[in-house]
N, C-alpha and C positions, 0 to 999 in steps of 0.2 A: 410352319414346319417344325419350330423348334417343340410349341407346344403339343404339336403332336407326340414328337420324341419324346418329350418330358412324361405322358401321360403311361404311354407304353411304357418307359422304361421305370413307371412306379409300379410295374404289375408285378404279384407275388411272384419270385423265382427269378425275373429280370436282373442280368448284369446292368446291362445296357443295352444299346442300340445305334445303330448309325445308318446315315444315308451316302452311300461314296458313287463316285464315279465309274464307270469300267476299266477308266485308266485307274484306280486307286487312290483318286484325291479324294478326300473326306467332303462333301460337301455341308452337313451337319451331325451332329453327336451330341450322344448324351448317358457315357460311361463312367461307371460307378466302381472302378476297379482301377490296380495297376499293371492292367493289359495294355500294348504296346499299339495303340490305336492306331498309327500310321500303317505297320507290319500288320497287323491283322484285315485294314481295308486293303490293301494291294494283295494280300495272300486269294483273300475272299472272292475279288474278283477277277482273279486273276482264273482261281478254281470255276468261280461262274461263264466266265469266257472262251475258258477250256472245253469245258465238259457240255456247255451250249451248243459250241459249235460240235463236239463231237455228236451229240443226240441227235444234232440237226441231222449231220450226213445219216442216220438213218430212217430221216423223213417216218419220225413220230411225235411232230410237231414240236412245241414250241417250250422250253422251261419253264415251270409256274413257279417252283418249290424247290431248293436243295436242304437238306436236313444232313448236320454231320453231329456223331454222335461221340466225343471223346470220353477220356476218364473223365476228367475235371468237370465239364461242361459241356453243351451241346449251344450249335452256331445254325441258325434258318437264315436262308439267305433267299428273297424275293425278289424279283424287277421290276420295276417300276412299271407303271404305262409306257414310258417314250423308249422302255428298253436302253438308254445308254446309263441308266442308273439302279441302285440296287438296294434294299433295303436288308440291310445283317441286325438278327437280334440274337445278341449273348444272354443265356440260361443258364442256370445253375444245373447239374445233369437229371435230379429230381423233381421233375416239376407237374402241374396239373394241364398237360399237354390241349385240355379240350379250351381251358381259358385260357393260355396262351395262343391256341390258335383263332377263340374269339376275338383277341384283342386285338390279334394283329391284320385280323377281315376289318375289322372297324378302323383301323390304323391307314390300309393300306387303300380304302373306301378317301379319306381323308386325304390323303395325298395323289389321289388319282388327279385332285382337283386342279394341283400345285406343277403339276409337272404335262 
């Protein structure tokens, strides 16, 4: 897991990357900044959790993707397979969107395995 994280979070444009829990506990990490990793995993999935359940109530299935897009930087937030974990990758806001979302098909191909 870690070296997955490590590899992803060498891709051009990459802050970092983390694997948390639903509940917010970081399960691994591999950031390259002085973002506030704890507050950013409980925020992330907290917003995952939220807004899961609210898509759900409109029965059009299931969350694959949230993409949030601020000044600073833009935050992709994935689920795992087992669904109670989540994969967040921090981006710089300019980035080459088609290779970061290659990386992170290969990324998250890799961790199907683990969880």
């Amino acid at each position: 897991m870690e070296e997955i994280l490590e590899k992803l979070s060498q891709t051009t444009g990459v802050i970092g990357c983390f694997i948390t829990g639903l509940d917010g506990l970081v399960v691994a990490s591999k950031i390259r900044s002085d973002k506030d990793q704890d507050l950013l995993a409980a925020t992330t999935a907290d917003l995952f959790r939220s807004l899961g359940s609210a898509f759900e109530k409109l029965d059009e299935g299931k969350t694959v993707l949230l993409t949030i897009e601020r000044t600073n930087d833009k935050i992709f937030i994935y689920p795992l397979e087992n669904m109670e974990t989540i994969l967040v990758v921090l981006t710089e806001p300019k980035i080459n969107l088609g290779l970061i979302r290659m990386e992170l098909q290969e990324a998250l191909k890799k961790l199907k395995n683990q969880f």
